[in-house]
C-alpha positions as CSV (number, residue, x, y, z in Angstrom):
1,X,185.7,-10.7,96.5
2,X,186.7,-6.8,97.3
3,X,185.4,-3.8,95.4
4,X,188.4,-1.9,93.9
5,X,189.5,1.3,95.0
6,X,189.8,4.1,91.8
7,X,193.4,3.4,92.8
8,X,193.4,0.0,91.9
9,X,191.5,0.7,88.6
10,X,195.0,1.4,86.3
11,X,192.8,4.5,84.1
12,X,194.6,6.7,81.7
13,X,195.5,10.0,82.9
14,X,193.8,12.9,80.5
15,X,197.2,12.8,78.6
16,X,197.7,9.0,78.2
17,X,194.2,9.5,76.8
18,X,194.6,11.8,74.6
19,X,197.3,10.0,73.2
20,X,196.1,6.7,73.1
21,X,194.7,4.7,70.2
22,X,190.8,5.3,69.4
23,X,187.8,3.7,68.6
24,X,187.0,4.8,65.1
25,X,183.7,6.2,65.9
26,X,182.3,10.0,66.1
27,X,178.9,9.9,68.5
28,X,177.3,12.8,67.3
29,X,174.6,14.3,69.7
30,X,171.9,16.1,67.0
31,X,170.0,19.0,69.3
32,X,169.7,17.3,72.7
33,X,167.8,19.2,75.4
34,X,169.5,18.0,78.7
35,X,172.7,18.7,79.1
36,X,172.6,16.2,82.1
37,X,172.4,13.4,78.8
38,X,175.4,15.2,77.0
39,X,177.4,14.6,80.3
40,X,176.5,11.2,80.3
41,X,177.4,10.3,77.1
42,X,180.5,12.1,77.9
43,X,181.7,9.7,80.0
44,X,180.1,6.6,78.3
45,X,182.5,8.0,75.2
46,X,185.7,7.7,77.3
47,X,185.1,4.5,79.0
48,X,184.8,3.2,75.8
49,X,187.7,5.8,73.8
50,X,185.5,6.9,71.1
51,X,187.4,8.9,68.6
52,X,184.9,12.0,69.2
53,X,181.7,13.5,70.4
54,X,180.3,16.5,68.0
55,X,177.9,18.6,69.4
56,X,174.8,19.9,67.2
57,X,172.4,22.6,67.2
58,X,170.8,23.4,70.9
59,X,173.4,20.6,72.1
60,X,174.8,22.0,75.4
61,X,178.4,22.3,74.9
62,X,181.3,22.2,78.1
63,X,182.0,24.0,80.0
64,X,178.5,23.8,81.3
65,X,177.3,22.8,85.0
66,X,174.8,20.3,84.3
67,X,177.5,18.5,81.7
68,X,180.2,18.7,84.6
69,X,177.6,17.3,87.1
70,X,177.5,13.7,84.8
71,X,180.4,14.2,82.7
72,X,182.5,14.3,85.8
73,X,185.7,15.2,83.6
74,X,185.5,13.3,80.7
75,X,184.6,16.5,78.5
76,X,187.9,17.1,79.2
77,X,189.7,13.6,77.7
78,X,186.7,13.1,75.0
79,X,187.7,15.3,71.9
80,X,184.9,17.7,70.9
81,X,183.6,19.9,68.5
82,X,180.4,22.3,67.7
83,X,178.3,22.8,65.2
84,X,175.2,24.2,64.0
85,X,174.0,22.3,61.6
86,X,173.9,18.5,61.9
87,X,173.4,18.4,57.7
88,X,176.5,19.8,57.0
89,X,178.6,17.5,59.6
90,X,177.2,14.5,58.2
91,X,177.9,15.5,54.8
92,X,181.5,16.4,56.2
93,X,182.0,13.3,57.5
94,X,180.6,11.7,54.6
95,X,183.5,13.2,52.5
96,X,185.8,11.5,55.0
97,X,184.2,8.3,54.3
98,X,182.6,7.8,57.8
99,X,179.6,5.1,57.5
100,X,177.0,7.0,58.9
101,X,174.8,5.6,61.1
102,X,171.5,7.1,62.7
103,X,169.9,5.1,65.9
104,X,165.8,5.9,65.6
105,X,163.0,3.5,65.4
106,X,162.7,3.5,61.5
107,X,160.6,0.9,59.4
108,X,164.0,-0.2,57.8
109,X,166.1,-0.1,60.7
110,X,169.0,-2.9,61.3
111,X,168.2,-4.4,64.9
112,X,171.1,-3.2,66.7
113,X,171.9,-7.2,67.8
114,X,172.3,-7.8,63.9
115,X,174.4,-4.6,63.0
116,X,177.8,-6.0,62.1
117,X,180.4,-3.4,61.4
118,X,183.4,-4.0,59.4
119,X,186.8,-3.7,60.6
120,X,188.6,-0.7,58.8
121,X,185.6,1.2,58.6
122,X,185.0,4.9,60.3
123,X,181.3,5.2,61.7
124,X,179.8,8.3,63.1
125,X,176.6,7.0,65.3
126,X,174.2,9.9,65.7
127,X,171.5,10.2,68.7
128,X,168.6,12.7,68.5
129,X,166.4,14.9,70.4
130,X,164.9,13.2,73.5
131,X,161.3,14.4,72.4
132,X,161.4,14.5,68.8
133,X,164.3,12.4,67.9
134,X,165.8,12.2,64.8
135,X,164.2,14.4,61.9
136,X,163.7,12.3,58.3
137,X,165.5,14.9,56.5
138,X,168.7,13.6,59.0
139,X,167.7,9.6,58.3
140,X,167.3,10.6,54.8
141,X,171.0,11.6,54.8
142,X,172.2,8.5,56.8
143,X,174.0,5.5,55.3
144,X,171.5,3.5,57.6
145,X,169.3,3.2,61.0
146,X,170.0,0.9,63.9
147,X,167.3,0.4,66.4
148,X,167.3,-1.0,69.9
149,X,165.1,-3.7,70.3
150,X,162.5,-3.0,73.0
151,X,159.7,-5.2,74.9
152,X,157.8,-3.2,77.2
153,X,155.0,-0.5,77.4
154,X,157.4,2.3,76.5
155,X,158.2,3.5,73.3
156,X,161.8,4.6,73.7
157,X,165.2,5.0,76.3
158,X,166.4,7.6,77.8
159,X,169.0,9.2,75.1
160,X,172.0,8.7,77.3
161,X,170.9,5.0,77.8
162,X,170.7,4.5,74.2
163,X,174.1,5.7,74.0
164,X,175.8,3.7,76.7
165,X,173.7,0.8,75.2
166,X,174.8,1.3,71.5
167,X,178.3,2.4,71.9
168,X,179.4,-0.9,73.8
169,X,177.7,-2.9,71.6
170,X,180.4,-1.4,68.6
171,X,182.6,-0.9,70.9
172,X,182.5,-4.8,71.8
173,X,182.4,-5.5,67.7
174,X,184.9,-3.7,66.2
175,X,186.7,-3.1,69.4
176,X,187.9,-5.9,71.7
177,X,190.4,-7.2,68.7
178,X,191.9,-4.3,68.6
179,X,192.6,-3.9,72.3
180,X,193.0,-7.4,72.7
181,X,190.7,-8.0,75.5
């Protein structure tokens, strides 16, 4: 066995990228603190070709050293967009018939390993604050919660974990037919 040389790796140049065929989910990232964690999920999005990343309230937005540090370019072939107010996205999206869906340790979440998304369907996956996560009035307006299942002492992941962790597991779902993988 030999390791691969990025050479050898055939990846999409920021152009074919752009121009390639997406996964049909938005990640929105609803006032996370590290901007180390939005870089992260920067490039979690483009291994994966999510549709879009939108950045919320005091969400660290490129160009931005700490994002560069982890995003190591991909804020570059990732579509993104600002916004203040998470609300008014999600009712946006809403209007655009996106399925939204909040990760958070809720008493009616969907275990993620049971979450079956339909084929045809948009979905915007939304990740919250690293202390805090994310606030009931933002559940409230969700079409439902997925949760992680977990077994240790600790009561959550990292944000950019949970990310990398939740966006293969749609990406894997509603995905892999359509690249046929």
């Amino acid at each position: 066995m030999k390791k691969l040389k990025n050479s050898e790796l055939s990846r999409l140049s920021i152009d074919e990228f752009k121009n390639s065929s997406k996964t049909p989910v938005i990640v929105i990232l609803d006032n996370i603190r590290s901007a180390h964690n939005v870089g992260s999920v920067f490039r979690t999005c483009d291994a994966f070709l999510i549709d879009k990343i939108i950045l919320c309230g005091i969400t660290a937005i490129p160009p931005n050293k700490e994002i560069r540090k982890t995003a190591l370019g991909s804020s570059e072939s990732v579509d993104w967009r600002y916004y203040k107010n998470t609300e008014e996205v999600i009712m946006k999206l809403k209007k655009k018939d996106y399925q939204i869906i909040a990760v958070e340790q809720a008493n009616k979440s969907i275990k993620l390993e049971s979450f079956k998304p339909e084929n045809e369907k948009k979905y915007a996956i939304i990740f919250g604050n690293e202390i805090k996560g994310i606030s009931q009035k933002i559940l409230d307006n969700s079409d439902s919660v997925i949760e992680i299942p977990q077994f240790g002492t600790k009561h959550s992941l990292n944000v950019s974990v949970s990310a990398g962790i939740v966006i293969w597991d749609i990406f894997s779902k509603i995905s892999l037919n359509q690249f046929d993988l």
